[in-house]
C-alpha positions as semicolon CSV with decimal commas, in nm:
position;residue;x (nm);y (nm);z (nm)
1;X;0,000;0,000;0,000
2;X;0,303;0,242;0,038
3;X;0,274;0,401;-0,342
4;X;-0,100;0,495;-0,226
5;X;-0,016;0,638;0,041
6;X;0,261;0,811;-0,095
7;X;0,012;0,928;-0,384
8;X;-0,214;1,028;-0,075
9;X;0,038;1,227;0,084
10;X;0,159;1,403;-0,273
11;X;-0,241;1,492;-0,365
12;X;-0,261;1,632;-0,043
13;X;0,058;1,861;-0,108
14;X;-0,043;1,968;-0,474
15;X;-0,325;2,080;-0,336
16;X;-0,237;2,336;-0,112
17;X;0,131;2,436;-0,266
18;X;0,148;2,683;-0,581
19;X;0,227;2,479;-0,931
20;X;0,581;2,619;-0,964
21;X;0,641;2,548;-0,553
22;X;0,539;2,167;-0,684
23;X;0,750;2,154;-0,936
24;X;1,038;2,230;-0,704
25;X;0,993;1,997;-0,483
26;X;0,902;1,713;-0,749
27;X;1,322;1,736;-0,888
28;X;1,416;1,709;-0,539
29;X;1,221;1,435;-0,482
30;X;1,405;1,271;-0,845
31;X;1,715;1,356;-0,726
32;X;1,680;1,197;-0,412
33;X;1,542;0,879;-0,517
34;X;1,851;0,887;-0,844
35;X;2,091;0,920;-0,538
36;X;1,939;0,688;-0,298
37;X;1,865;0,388;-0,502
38;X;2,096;0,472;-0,847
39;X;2,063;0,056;-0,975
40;X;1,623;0,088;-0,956
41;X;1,712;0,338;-1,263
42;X;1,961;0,107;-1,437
43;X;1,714;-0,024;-1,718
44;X;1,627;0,366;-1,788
45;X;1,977;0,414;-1,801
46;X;2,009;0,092;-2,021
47;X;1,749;0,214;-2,239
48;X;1,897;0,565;-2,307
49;X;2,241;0,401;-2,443
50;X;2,034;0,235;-2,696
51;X;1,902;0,584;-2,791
52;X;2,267;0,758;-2,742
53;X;2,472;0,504;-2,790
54;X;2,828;0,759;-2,808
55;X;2,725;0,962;-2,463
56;X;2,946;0,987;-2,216
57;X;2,855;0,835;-1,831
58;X;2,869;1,197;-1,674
59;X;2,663;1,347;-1,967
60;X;2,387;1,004;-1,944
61;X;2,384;1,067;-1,616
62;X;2,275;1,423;-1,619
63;X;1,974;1,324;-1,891
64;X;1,867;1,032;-1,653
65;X;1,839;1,297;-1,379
66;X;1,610;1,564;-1,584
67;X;1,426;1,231;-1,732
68;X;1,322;1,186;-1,357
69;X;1,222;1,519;-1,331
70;X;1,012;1,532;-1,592
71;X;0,806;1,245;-1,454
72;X;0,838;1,334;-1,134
73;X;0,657;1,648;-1,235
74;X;0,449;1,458;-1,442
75;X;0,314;1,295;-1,150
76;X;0,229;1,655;-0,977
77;X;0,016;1,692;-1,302
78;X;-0,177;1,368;-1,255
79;X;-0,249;1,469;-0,925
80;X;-0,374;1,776;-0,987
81;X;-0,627;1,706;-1,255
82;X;-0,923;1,697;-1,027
83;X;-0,814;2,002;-0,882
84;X;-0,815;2,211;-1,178
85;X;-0,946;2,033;-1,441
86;X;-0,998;2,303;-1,660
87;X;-0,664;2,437;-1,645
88;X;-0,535;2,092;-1,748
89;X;-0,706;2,131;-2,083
90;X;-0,600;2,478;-2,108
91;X;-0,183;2,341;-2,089
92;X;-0,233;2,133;-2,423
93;X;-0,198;2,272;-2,747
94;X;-0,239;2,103;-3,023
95;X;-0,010;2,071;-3,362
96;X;-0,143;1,929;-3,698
97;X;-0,526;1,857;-3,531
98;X;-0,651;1,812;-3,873
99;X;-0,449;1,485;-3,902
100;X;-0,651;1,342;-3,585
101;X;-1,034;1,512;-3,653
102;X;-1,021;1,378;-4,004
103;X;-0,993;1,057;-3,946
104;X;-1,237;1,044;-3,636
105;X;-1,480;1,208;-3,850
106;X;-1,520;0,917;-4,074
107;X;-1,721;0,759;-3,806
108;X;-1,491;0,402;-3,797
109;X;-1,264;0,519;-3,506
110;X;-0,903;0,611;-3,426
111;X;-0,625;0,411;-3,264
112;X;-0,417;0,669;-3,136
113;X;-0,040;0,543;-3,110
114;X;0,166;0,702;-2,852
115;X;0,448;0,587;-2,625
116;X;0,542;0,719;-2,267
117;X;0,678;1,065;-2,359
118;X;0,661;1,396;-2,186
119;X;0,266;1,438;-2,057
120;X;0,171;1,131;-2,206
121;X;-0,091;1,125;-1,934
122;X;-0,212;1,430;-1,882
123;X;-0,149;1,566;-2,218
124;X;-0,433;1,229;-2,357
125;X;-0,664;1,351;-2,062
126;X;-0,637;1,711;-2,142
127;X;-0,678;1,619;-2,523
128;X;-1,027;1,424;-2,435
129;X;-1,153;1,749;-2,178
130;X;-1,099;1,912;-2,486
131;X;-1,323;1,676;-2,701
132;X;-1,127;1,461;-2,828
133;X;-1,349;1,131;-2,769
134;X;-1,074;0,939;-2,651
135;X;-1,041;0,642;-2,413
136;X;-0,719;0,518;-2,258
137;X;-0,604;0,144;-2,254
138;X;-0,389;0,139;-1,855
139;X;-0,232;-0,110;-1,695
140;X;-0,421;-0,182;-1,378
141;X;-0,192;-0,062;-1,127
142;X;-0,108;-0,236;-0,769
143;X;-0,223;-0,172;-0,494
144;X;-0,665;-0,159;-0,662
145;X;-0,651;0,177;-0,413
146;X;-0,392;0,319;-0,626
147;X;-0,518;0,258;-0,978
148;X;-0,891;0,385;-0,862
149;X;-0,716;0,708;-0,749
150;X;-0,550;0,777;-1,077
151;X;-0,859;0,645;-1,289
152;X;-1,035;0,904;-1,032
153;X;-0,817;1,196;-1,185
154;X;-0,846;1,039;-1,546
155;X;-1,199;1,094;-1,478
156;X;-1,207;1,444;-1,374
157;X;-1,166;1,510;-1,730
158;X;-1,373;1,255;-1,884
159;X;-1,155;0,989;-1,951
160;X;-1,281;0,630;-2,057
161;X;-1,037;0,358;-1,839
162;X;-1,038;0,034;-2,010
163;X;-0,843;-0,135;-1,739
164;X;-0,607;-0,437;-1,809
165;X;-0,472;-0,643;-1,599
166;X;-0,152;-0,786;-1,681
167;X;-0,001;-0,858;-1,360
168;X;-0,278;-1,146;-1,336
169;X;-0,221;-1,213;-1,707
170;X;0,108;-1,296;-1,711
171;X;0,091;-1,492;-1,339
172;X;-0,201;-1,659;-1,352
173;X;-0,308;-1,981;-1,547
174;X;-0,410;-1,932;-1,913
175;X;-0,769;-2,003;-1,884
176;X;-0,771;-1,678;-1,695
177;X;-0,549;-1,464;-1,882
178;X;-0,749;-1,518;-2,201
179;X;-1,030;-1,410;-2,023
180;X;-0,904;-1,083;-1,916
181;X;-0,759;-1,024;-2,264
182;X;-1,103;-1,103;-2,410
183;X;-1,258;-0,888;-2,169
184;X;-1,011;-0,585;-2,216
185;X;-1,050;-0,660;-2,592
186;X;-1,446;-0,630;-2,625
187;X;-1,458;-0,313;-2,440
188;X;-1,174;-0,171;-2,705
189;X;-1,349;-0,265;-3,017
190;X;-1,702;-0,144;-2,872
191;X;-1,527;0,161;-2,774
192;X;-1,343;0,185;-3,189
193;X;-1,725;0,053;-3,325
194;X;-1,902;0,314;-3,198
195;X;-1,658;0,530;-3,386
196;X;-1,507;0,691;-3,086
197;X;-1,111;0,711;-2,987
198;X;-0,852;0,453;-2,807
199;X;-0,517;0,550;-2,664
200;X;-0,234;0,249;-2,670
201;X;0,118;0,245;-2,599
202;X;0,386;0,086;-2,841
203;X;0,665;0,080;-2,653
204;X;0,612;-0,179;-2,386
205;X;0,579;-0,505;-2,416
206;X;0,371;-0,545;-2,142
207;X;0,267;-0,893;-2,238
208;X;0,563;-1,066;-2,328
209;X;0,425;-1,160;-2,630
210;X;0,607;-0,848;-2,901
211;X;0,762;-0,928;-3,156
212;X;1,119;-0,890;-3,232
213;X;1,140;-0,519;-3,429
214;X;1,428;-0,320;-3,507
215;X;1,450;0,005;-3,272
216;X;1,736;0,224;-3,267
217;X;1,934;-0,025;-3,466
218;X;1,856;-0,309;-3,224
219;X;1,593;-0,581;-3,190
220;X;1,310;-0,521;-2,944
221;X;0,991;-0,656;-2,859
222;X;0,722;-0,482;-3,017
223;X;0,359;-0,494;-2,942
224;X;0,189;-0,504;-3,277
225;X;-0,131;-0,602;-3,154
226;X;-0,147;-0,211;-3,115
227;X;-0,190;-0,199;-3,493
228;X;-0,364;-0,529;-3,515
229;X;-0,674;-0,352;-3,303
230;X;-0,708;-0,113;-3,615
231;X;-0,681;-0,377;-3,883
232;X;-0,905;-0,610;-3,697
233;X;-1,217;-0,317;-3,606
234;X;-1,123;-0,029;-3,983
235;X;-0,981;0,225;-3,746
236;X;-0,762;0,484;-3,832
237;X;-0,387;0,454;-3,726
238;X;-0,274;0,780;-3,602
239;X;0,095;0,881;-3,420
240;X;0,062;1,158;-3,144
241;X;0,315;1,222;-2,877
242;X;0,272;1,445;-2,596
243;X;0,634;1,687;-2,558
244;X;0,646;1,880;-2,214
245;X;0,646;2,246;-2,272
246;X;0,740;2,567;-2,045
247;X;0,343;2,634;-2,025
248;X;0,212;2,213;-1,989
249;X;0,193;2,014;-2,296
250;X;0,184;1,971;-2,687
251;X;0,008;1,724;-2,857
252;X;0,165;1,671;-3,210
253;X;-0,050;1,514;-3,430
254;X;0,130;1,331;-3,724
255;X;-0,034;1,208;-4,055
256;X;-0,259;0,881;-4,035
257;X;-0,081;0,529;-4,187
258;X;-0,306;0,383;-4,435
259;X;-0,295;0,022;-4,473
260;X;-0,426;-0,241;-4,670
261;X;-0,699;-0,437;-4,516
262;X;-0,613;-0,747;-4,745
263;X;-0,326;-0,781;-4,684
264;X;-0,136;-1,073;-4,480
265;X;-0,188;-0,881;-4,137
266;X;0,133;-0,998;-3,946
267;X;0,331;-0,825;-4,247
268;X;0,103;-0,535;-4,266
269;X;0,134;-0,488;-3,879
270;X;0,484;-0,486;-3,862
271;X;0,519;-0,263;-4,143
272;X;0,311;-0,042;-3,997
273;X;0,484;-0,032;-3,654
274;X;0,759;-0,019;-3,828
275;X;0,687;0,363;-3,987
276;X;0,582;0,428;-3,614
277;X;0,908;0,356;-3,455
278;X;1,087;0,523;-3,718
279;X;0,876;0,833;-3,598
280;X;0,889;0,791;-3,245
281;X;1,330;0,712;-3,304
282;X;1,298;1,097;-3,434
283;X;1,093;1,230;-3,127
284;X;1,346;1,060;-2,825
285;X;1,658;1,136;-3,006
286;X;1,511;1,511;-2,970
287;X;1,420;1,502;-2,620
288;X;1,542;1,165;-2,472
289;X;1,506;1,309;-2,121
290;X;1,122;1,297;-2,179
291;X;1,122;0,912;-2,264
292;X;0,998;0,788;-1,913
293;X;1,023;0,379;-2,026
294;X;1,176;0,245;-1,641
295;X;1,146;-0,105;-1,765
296;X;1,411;-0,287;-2,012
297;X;1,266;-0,260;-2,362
298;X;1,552;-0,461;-2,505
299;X;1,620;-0,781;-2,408
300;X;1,972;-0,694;-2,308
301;X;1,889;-0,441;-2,055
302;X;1,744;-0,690;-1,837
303;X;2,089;-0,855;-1,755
């Protein structure tokens, strides 16, 4: 129960402390934890070679550190989208729109395709307070108290959970894991059907079950059933990532990937995860300190 409480105990401080006082005391709070437990961060730190692969250790460390406190500030803004929920729609602005309304206009939904960058998570909540019809495929968190509190401030601003639990998933026997994918799955396509909006992640491989992709020059384990959703229900495929900015967040919208519907869909998936990446390369190399993946994402990193 200690990350609730500690989510408790933050929520209660973003409440009464000014956004910039928060913000301070969110990079001390990295700092300390980079300094007090430096090996937790080693698959971050892992990851972030793959991405700069020539950096130095003193200069790696330094973009590990602001990496933490960017999501260590990220986590002030989670907690402080039922205070002011408003205000969290007012921080996004959005680039290229047209790229996103288009295709949800055709009435056969959008898959968004994002990754854990910048505001991923209040940036996709501040995009659907704004009307953007979109729903959010999340890992159900441990301890239940915790993921209810953050599904809590997803709903302040309207946000759809479709809650999956991997954890039990990957644990328990298969019978039971199919069922929760099933479940998860049903709820997704409904959701895509009705011609509304879904949010997944591509680059965790939550499941264990990617499959092997190249990503910054290196094989990693890809979850193409991200694209497989689209193929599966005619949804749009469209890449957005969420940058911090000095004033919140910016969603950049880029251009929908067509695909052929026909075609094999293993090769058409991984084709069309494969012009994701290549986006997504583009977007870390730029700001690598906003690429909050504290898991190993190759293979390699895990050792």
């Amino acid at each position: 129960m200690l990350p609730y409480h500690l989510y408790r105990a933050g929520s209660g401080l973003v409440r009464v402390l000014p956004r910039r006082a928060s913000f301070v005391l969110a990079d001390r709070v990295a700092d300390v934890l980079l300094a007090a437990v430096p090996r937790k961060f080693d698959p971050l730190r892992n990851n972030l070679r793959h991405v700069l692969p020539d950096l130095g250790d003193r200069e790696l460390h330094r973009i590990v550190r602001r990496n933490l406190r960017h999501l260590s500030r990220s986590w002030v803004d989670v907690m402080a989208m039922p205070l002011d929920p408003a205000g969290t729609t007012r921080r996004l602005r959005e680039v290229n729109l047209h790229h996103y309304t288009d295709a949800l206009d055709r009435g056969k939904g959008v898959v968004v395709v994002s990754m854990h960058f910048g505001a991923w998570e209040t940036g996709l909540a501040a995009w659907n307070g704004g009307g953007g019809q979109l729903a959010l495929l999340a890992e159900q968190l441990r301890p239940q108290k915790l993921f209810e509190a953050i599904a809590g401030a997803r709903g302040a601003l309207g946000v759809k959970v479709i809650p999956i639990d991997i954890e039990t998933m990957l644990h328990g026997d298969v019978q039971t894991a199919r069922r929760i994918g099933a479940a998860a799955m049903r709820e997704v396509f409904k959701h895509l059907r009705g011609g509304g909006a879904i949010a997944i992640a591509i680059d965790r491989d939550l499941s264990g079950t990617g499959t092997q992709m190249p990503f910054f020059g290196a094989p990693a384990p890809i979850p193409l059933g991200v694209v497989e959703v689209a193929m599966r229900s005619g949804a749009a495929v469209v890449p957005i990532v969420l940058p911090r900015t000095s004033w919140g967040a910016e969603g950049r919208v880029f251009p929908e990937i067509p695909y052929d519907p026909d075609a094999p869909r293993e090769a058409e998936s991984a084709r069309i995860a494969g012009e994701i990446l290549a986006i997504f390369e583009t977007v870390i190399r730029a700001n690598p300190d906003q690429w909050h993946v504290l898991d190993p994402v190759w293979p390699e990193s895990a050792s």
